[in-house]
C-alpha positions in Angstrom: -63.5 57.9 -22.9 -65.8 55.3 -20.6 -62.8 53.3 -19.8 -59.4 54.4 -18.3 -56.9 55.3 -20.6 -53.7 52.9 -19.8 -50.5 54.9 -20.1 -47.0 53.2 -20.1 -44.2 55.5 -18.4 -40.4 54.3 -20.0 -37.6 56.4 -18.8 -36.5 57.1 -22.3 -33.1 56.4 -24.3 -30.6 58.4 -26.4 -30.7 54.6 -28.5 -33.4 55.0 -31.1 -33.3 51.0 -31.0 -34.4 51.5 -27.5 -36.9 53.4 -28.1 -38.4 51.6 -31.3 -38.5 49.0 -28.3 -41.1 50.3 -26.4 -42.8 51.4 -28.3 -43.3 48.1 -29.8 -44.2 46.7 -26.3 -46.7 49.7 -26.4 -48.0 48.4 -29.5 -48.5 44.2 -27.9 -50.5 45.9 -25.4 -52.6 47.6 -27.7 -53.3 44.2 -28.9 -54.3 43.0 -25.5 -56.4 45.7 -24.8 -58.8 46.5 -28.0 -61.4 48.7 -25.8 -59.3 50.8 -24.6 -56.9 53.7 -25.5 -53.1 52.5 -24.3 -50.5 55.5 -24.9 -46.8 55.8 -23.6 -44.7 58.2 -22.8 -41.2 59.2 -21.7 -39.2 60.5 -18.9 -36.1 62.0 -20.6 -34.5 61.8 -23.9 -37.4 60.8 -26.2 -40.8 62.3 -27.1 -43.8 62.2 -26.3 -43.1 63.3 -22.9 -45.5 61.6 -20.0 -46.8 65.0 -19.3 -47.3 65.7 -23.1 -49.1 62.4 -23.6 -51.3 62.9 -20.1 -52.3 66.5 -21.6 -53.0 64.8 -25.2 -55.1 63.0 -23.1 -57.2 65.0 -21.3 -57.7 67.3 -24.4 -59.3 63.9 -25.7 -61.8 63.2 -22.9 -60.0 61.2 -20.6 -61.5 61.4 -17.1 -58.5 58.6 -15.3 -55.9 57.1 -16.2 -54.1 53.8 -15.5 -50.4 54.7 -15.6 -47.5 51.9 -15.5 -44.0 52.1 -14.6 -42.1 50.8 -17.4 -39.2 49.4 -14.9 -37.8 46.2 -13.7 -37.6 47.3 -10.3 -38.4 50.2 -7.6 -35.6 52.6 -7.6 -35.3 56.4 -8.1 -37.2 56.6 -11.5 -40.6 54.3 -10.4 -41.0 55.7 -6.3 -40.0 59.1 -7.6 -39.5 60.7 -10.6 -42.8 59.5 -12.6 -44.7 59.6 -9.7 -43.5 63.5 -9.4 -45.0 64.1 -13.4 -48.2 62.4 -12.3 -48.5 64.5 -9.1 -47.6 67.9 -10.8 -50.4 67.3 -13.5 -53.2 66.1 -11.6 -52.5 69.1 -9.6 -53.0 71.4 -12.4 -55.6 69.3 -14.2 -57.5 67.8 -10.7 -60.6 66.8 -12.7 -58.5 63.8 -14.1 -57.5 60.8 -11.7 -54.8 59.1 -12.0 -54.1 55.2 -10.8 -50.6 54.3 -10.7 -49.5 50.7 -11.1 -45.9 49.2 -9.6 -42.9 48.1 -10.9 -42.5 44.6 -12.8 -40.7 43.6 -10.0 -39.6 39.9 -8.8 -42.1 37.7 -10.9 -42.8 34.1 -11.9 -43.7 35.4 -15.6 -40.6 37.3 -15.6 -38.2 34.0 -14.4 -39.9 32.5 -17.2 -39.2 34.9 -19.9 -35.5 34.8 -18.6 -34.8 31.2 -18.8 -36.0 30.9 -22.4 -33.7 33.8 -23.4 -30.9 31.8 -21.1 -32.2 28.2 -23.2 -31.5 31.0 -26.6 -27.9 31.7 -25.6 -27.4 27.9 -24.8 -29.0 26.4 -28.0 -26.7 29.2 -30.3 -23.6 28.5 -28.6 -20.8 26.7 -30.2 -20.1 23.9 -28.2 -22.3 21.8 -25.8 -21.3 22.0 -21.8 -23.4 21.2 -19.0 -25.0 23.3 -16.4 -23.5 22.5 -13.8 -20.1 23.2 -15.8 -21.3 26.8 -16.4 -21.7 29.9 -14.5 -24.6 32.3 -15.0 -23.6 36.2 -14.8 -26.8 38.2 -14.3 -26.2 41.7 -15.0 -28.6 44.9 -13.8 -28.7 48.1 -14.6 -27.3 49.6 -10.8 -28.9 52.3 -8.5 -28.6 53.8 -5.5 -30.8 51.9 -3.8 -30.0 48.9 -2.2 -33.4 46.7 -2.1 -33.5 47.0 -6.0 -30.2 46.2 -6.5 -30.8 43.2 -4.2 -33.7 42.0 -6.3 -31.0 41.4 -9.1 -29.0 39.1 -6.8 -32.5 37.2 -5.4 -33.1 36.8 -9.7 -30.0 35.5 -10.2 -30.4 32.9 -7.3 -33.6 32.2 -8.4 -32.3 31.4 -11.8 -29.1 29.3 -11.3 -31.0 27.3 -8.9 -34.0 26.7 -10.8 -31.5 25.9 -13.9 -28.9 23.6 -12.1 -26.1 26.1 -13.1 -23.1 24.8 -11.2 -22.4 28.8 -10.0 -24.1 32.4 -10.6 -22.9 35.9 -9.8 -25.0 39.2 -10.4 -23.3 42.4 -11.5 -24.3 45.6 -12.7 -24.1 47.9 -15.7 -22.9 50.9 -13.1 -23.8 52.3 -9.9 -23.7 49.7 -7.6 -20.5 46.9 -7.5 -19.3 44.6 -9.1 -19.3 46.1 -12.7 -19.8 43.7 -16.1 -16.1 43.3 -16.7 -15.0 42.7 -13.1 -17.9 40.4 -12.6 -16.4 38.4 -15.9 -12.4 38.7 -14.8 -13.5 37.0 -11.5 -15.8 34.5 -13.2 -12.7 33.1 -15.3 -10.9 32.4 -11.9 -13.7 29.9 -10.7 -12.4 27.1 -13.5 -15.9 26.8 -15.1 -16.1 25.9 -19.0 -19.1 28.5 -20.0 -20.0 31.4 -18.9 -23.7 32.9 -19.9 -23.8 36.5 -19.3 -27.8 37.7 -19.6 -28.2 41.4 -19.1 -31.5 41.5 -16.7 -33.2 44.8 -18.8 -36.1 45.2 -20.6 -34.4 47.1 -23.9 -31.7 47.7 -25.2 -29.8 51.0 -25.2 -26.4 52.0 -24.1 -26.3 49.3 -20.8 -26.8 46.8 -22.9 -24.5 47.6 -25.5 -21.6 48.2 -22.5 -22.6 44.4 -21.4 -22.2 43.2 -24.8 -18.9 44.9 -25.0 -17.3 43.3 -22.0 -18.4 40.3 -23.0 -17.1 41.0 -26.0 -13.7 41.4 -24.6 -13.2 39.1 -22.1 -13.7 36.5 -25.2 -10.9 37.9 -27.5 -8.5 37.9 -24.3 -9.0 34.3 -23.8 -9.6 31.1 -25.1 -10.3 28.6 -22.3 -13.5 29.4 -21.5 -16.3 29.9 -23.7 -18.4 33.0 -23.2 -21.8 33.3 -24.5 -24.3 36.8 -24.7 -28.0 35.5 -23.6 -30.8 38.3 -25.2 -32.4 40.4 -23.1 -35.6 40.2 -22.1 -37.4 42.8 -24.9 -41.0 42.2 -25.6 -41.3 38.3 -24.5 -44.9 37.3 -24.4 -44.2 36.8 -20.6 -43.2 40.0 -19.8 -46.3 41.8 -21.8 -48.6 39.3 -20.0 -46.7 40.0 -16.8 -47.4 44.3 -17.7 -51.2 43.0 -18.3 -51.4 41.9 -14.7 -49.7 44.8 -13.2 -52.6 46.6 -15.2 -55.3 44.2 -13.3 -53.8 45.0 -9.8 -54.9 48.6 -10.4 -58.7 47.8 -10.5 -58.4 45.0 -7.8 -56.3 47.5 -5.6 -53.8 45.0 -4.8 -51.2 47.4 -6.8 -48.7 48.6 -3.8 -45.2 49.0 -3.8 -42.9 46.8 -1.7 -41.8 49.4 0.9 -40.6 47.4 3.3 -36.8 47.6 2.8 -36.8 50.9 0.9 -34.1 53.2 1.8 -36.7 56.2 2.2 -39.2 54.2 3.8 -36.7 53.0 6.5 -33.5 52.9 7.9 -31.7 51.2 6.0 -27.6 50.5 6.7 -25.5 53.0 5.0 -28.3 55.0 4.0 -29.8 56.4 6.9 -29.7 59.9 5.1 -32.0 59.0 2.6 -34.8 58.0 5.1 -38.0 60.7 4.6 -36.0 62.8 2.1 -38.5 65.2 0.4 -40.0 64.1 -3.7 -38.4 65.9 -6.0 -38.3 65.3 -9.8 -34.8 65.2 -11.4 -35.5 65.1 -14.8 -36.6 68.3 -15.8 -33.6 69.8 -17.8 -33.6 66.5 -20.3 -37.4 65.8 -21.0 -38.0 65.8 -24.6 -35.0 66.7 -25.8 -34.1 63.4 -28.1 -32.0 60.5 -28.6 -28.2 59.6 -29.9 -29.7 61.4 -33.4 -29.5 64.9 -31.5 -25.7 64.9 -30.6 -25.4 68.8 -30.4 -27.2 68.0 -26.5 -25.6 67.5 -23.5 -24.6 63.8 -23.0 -26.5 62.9 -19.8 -25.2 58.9 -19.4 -28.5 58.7 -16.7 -27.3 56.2 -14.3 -28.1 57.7 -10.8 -31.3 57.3 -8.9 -33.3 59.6 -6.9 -35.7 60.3 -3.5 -39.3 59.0 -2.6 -42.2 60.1 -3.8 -45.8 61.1 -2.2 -47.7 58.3 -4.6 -49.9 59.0 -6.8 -53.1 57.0 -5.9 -53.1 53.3 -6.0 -55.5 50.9 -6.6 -59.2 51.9 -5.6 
């Protein structure tokens, strides 16, 4: 292969919807990128495996390889656990280099694929109120680690301001605090006539489906206020265009992580245990072994987060 193989890390779901998901966001950047091979690959729960698609790879020519974190934000799965596949293969395979890309992270493309699914949920709902009468509920997925759970709260500031909603509130699908339904219960108390509740993921899988369920029943235990379910954000043109250019920051070497408030990186309140803690990869005993279709395996609801990495290389 003359060019760099580009492979696209997902943590995996036991949702087949999920993962039918990226695999179609595999497929629009395929489209994007006719010269050159683009593969992806899973963490846990789905096949093919990263490492299984890196090996297919090298059996097929590939001298580097451009690898992106499928992720919203920096937390366990981005600093540490792919990083730890890509480390433990170029270590057995050192002829092959591999470039890793960062996280998604706080973007302009990415506010701009949330407000059109946010304009969605408003042009479907059943009755016409104002922004400034509603309240935005931005809900992430929850980790252990503080800066990313932060950059869901900065998104959802971002967006109510940028929207005119008259309030917002960010929650979380686990993890961290509040959860979906007591982020909803305390949103009825503020006397706003809508409330838009967006789930801030990429795909859909058992998170979502939990937001959609509170949501769900908040609205048959009351009538006053009208509740409406925004899409998530899937594979919006923005988001594979904002991929693309997490693709380009590898070549220009302009590709590092924010470290500056990460919990292993540096003290951070409440934390101060996790600062230096050693890489290790946390997803061994549930690579590959399938989705929701394989019920005889252990349910392993993945919600936790893990320690740093040592990077793979970045940029030049």
């Amino acid at each position: 292969m003359s060019d760099a193989a580009v492979l696209l890390c997902g943590h995996g779901s036991r949702d087949p919807e999920a993962i039918r998901e990226f695999e179609i966001l595999a497929s629009a950047m395929r489209a994007r990128l006719p010269g050159r091979v683009v593969e992806h690959g899973f963490l846990e729960f789905a096949r093919p495996t990263i490492g299984e698609v890196l090996e297919r790879l090298r059996v097929a020519g590939a001298r580097e390889v451009h690898a992106l974190p499928g992720m919203l934000f920096a937390a366990g799965h981005a600093k540490n656990d792919i990083p730890s596949v890509l480390n433990n293969f170029t270590a057995t395979h050192p002829e092959i280099t591999i470039r890793y890309g960062r996280e998604l992270a706080i973007d302009p493309l990415m506010l701009k694929a949330a407000r059109e699914r946010i304009e969605t949920a408003e042009r479907t709902a059943s009755s016409r109120h104002s922004r400034a009468d509603s309240l935005l509920l931005v809900v992430g997925r929850g980790t252990t680690d503080p800066d990313a759970n932060s950059n869901v709260a900065k998104v959802a500031r971002l967006l109510v301001e940028g929207l005119g909603y008259g309030w917002g509130e960010a929650a979380f699908s686990g993890v961290a605090h509040p959860r979906t339904d007591a982020a909803i219960a305390r949103a009825l108390r503020l006397d706003f006539k809508r409330i838009v509740v967006f789930p801030y993921f990429l795909f859909t899988g058992v998170l979502v489906k939990r937001i959609y369920e509170a949501a769900d029943e908040a609205i048959r235990a009351q009538t006053g206020v009208e509740i409406v379910k925004a899409p998530y954000l899937n594979d919006h043109p923005w988001v594979v265009q904002a991929f693309h250019d997490r693709l380009d920051e590898i070549t220009q070497g302009a590709n590092l992580m924010n470290c500056q408030l990460c919990k292993y990186r540096v003290q951070i309140i409440g934390y101060e245990d996790d600062l230096g803690a050693p890489q290790a990869g946390h997803h061994h005993h549930v690579e590959g072994i399938g989705t929701d279709a394989d019920r005889h395996q252990q349910d392993h609801d993945h919600h936790h987060d893990h320690p740093p990495h040592a990077a793979p290389r970045r940029g030049k």
